[in-house]
C-alpha positions in Angstrom: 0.4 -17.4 -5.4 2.9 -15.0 -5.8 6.9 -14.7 -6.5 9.6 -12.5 -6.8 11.8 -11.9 -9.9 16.1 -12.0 -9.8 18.3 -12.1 -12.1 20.8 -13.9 -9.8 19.1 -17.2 -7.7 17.1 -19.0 -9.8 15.1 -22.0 -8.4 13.7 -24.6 -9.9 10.2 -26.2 -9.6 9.4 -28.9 -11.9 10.5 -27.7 -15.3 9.9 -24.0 -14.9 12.0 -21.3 -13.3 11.3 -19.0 -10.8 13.5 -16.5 -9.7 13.5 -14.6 -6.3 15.6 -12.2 -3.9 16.8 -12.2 -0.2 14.6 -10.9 2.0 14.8 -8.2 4.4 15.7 -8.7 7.8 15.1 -6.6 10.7 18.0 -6.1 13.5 19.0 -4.0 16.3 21.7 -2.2 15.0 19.6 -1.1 12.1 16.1 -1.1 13.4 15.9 -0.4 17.3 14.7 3.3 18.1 17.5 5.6 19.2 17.7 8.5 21.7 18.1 11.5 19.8 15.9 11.0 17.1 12.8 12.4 15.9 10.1 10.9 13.5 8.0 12.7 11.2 4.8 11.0 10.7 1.7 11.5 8.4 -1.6 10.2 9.6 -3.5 8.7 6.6 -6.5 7.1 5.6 -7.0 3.5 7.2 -6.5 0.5 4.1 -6.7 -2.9 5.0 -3.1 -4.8 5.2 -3.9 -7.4 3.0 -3.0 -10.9 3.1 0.2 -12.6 4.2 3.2 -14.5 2.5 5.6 -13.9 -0.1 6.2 -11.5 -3.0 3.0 -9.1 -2.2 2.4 -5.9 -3.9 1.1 -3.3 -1.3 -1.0 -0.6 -3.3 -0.8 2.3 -0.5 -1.1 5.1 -3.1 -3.4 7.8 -3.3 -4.3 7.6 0.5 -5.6 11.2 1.9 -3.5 12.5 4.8 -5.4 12.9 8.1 -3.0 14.9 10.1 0.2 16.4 9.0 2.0 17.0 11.7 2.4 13.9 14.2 5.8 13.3 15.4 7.6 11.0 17.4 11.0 11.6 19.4 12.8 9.2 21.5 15.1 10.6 24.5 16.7 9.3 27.5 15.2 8.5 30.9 15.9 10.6 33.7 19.2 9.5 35.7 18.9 9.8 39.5 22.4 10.5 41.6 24.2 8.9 38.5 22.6 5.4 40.2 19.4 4.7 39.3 16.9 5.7 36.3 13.1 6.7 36.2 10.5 5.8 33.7 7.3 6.2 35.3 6.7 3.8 37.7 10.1 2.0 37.2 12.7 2.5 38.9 16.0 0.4 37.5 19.5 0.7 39.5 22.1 1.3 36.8 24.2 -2.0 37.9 21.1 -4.3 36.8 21.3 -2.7 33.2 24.5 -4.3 32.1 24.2 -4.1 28.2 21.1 -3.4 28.4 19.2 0.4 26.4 16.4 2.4 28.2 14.8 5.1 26.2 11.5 6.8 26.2 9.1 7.6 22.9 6.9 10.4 22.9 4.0 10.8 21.0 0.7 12.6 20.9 1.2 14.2 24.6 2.1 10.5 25.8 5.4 9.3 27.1 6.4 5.2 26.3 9.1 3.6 28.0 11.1 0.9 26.8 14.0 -1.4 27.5 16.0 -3.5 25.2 16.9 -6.6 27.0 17.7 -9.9 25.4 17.5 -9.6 22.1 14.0 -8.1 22.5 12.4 -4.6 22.9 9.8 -4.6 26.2 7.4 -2.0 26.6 8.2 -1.2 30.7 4.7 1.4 30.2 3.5 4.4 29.2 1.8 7.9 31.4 -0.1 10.9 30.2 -2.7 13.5 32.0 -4.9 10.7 32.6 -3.8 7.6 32.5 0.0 5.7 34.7 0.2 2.1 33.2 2.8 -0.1 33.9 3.4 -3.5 32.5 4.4 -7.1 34.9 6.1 -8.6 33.0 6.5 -6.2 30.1 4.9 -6.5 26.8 6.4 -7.7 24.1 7.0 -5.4 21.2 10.0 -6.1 19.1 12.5 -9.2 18.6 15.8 -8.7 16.9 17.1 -10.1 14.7 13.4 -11.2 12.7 13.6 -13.0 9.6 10.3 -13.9 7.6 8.3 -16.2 9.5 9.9 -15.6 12.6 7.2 -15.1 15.2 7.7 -14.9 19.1 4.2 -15.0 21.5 4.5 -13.7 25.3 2.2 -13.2 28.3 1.8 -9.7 29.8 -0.1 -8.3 32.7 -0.5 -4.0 32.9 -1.5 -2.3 36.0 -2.7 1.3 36.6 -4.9 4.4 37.2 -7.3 6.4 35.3 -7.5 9.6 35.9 -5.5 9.6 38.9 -7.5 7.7 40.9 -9.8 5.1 39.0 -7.6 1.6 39.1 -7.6 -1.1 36.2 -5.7 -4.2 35.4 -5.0 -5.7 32.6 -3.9 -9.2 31.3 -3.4 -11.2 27.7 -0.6 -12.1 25.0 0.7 -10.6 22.7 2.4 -12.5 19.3 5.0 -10.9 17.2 5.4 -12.6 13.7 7.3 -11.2 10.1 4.5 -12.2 7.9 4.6 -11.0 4.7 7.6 -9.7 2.5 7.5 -8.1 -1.1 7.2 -4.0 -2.4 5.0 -1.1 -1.6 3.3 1.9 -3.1 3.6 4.7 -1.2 1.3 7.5 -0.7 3.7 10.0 -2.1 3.6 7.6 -5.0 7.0 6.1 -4.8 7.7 2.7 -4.3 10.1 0.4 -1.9 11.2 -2.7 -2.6 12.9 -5.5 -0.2 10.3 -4.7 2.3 9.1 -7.2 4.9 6.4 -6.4 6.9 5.7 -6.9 10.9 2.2 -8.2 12.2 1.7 -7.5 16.3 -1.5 -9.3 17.6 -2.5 -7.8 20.9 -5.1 -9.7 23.0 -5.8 -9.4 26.2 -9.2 -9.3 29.1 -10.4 -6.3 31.0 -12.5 -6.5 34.0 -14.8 -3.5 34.5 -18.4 -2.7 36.7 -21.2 -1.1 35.3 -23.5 1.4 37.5 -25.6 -1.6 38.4 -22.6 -2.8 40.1 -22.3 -5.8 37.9 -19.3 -7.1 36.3 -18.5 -7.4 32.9 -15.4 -8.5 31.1 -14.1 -6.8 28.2 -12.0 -8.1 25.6 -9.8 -6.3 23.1 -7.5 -7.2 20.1 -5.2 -4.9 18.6 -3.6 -6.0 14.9 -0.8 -3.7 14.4 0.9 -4.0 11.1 4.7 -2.4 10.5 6.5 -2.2 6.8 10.1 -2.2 6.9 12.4 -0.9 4.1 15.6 -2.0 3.7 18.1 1.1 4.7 15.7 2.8 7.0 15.4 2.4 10.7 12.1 3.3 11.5 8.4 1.9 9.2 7.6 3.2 6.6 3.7 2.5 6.7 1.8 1.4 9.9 -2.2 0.2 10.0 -3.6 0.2 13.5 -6.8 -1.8 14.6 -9.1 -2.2 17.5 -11.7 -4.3 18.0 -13.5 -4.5 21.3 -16.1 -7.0 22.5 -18.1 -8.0 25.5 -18.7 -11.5 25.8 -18.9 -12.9 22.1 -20.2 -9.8 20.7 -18.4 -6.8 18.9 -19.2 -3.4 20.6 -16.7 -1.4 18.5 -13.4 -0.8 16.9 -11.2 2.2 15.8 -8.7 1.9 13.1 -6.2 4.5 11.8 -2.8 4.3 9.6 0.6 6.3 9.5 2.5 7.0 6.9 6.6 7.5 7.4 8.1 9.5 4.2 11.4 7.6 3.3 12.4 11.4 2.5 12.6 12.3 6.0 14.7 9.4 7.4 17.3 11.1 5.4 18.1 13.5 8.5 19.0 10.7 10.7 22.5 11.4 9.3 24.3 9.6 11.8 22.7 6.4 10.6 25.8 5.0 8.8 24.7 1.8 8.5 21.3 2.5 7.0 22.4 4.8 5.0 25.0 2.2 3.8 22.4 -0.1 2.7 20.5 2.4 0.6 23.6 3.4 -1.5 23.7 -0.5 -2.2 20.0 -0.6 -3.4 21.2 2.1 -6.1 23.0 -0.6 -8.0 19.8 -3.1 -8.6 19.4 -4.2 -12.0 16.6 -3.0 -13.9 14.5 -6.0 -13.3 14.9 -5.7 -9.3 11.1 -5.7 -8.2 9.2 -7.7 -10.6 6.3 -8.9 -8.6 3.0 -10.9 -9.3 0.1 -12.2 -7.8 -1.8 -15.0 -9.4 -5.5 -15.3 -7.7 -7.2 -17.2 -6.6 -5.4 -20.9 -7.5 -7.2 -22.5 -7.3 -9.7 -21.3 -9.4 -13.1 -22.7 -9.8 -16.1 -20.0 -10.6 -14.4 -16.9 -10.8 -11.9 -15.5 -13.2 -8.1 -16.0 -12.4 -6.4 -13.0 -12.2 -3.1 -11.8 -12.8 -1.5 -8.8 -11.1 2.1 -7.5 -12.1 3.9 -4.9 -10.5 6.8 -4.0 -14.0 9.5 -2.0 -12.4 10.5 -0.9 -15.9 8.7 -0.7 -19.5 7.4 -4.7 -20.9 6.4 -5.9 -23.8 3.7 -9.0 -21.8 2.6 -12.2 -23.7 0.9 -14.1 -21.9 -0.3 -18.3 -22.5 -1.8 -20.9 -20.6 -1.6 -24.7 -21.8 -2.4 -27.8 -20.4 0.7 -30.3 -18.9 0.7 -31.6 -22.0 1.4 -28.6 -24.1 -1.8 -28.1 -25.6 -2.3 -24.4 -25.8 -5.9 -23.2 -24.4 -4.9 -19.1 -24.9 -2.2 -17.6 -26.0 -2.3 -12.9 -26.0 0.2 -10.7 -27.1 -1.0 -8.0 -24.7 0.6 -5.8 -25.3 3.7 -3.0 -24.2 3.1 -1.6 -20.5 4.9 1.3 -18.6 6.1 1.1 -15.0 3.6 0.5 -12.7 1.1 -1.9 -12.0 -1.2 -3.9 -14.5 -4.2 -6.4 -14.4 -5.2 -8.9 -16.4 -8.6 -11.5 -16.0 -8.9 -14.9 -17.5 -12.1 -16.5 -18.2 -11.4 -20.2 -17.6 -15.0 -21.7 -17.1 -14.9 -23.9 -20.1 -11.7 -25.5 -19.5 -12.1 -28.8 -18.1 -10.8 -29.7 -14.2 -7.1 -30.2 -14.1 -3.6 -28.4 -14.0 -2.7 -26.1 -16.3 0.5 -23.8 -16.6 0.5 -20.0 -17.2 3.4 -18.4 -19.2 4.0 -14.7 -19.3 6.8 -13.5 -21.1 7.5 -9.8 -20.3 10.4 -9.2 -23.1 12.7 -11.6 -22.4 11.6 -13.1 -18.6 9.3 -15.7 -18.5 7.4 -16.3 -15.6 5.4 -19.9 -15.8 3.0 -20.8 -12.8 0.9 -24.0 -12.6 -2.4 -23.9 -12.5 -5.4 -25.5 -10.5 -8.9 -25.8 -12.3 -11.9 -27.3 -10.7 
């Protein structure tokens, strides 16, 4: 169970206080890729995403880089006779476009091409040296604006040729859902707060002939997770997955991870409004960023645990009781620095019930009830 410390919005659950922040929200005018710009990217060591919901703490520290120097650079499509625009096999008259943006990433030797339409970014395809895809309809790949919890599913179909002359097609769904929402770790060591993260579940069937000249469907699913930061346009952290299987059974996957230093978004100078929103997150009080998990709750045979991210020196007591006051522990723990701590509790020998956990870190307390069985 987790929560998210404010000094300004307190709610109320029972007797005991909780206090959160806003959550970040992702829209166009901040978040969709521009023509012009160019992302520097770090390749990292795959880590699991981690769970879902509210108030996480992603530990993405100490993660060895992979590959230094990956980029990625958006630019326009090619105009044709001031009438018509090219992006691969597309071909879109400039009268259909009406507010429409077309742009084109590219990234490790491939080109992507993209269309904004409807509140939503489509994928329209992608080329390289050995593979022309083209999605119809597109695929799915960002909705604007996306709150947490928002989540959007559409169908796709791809069509195209390997190598030049080896045809393939393509078909599945692909959901779009903000998750999760809390602060990171980066690898650099820094952290982020107001970040809310993207998950993009890719599924989709593939049918291929083997030398015996027998069919055989293949499915994949891609997981692609996104961290956004408030102020910055682009992720800061992205885990990539791929798991293939014929039939029921799993023949492989591939997994990797980019990193996004926050350091060099700063060059997208022309980014007022981002770089609006970080001058505000300069004036959080000292307390902006307390996070916790409490796990697992309920709690039966293991020990509960209790994970705190302190965004600023602590004294931590911590208690638990029963709903009728009765005091089963009660630990001055301590002072602890910025960072994250962990603390274990050994409740086997309290009997089944609800108890509530107090921590006092100087003068916040935190109280969390309790399931025992």
């Amino acid at each position: 169970m987790k929560k998210r410390i404010s000094s300004t919005i307190t709610l109320f659950i029972g007797l005991f206080p909780c206090l959160v922040s806003a959550q970040h929200v992702l829209q166009s005018a901040l978040n969709l890729p521009r023509a012009g710009d160019e992302i520097i990217k770090q390749q990292v060591q795959y880590k699991d995403p981690g769970r879902s919901g509210e108030n996480v703490i992603w530990d993405f520290g100490q993660l060895q880089t992979v590959n230094d120097e990956y980029t990625l650079t958006y630019s326009e499509p090619y105009l044709i006779r001031d009438s018509i625009y090219i992006l691969g096999k597309d071909t879109i008259p400039v009268p259909e476009l009406s507010d429409d943006n077309l742009f084109i990433g590219t990234e490790h030797y491939t080109m992507y091409y993209y269309r904004f339409s409807d509140s939503c970014l489509w994928a329209l395809g992608h080329e390289n040296a050995a593979t022309l895809l083209q999605y119809d309809p597109p695929l799915l790949s960002g909705v604007f604006p996306q709150n947490y919890k928002d989540s959007r599913t559409s169908a796709y179909r791809s069509r195209g040729l390997y190598s030049g002359s080896v045809p393939f097609e393509t078909e599945g769904t692909v959901k779009i859902e903000a998750d999760a929402c809390g602060m990171m770790i980066l690898p650099s060591g820094d952290t982020l707060k107001q970040v809310m993260r993207t998950c993009s579940l890719l599924s989709f069937s593939e049918l291929l002939m083997t030398e015996a000249g027998d069919s055989v469907t293949v499915h994949t699913r891609q997981e692609t997770f996104r961290w956004y930061s408030k102020g910055y346009r682009y992720p800061i952290f992205e885990t990539i997955r791929n798991i293939v299987a014929r039939d029921s059974t799993e023949t492989g996957h591939f997994e990797t991870a980019f990193f996004f230093p926050p350091q060099e978004h700063y060059y997208l100078a022309e980014d007022e409004e981002n770089l609006a929103l970080r001058e505000e997150e300069e004036n959080f009080d000292t307390w902006e960023g307390l996070s916790y998990n409490i796990f697992p709750n309920p709690v039966k045979y293991v020990p509960l645990e209790l994970e705190l991210y302190l965004p600023r020196t602590a004294t931590v007591r911590i208690q638990i009781r029963n709903t009728m006051g009765l005091i089963a522990l009660d630990e001055n723990r301590g002072t602890y620095p910025v960072g994250i701590c962990n603390f274990q509790f050994d409740l086997h020998a309290l009997p089944t019930g609800n108890y509530i956990l107090d921590v006092w870190l100087d003068e916040r307390l935190i109280s969390e009830i309790i399931m025992k069985r």
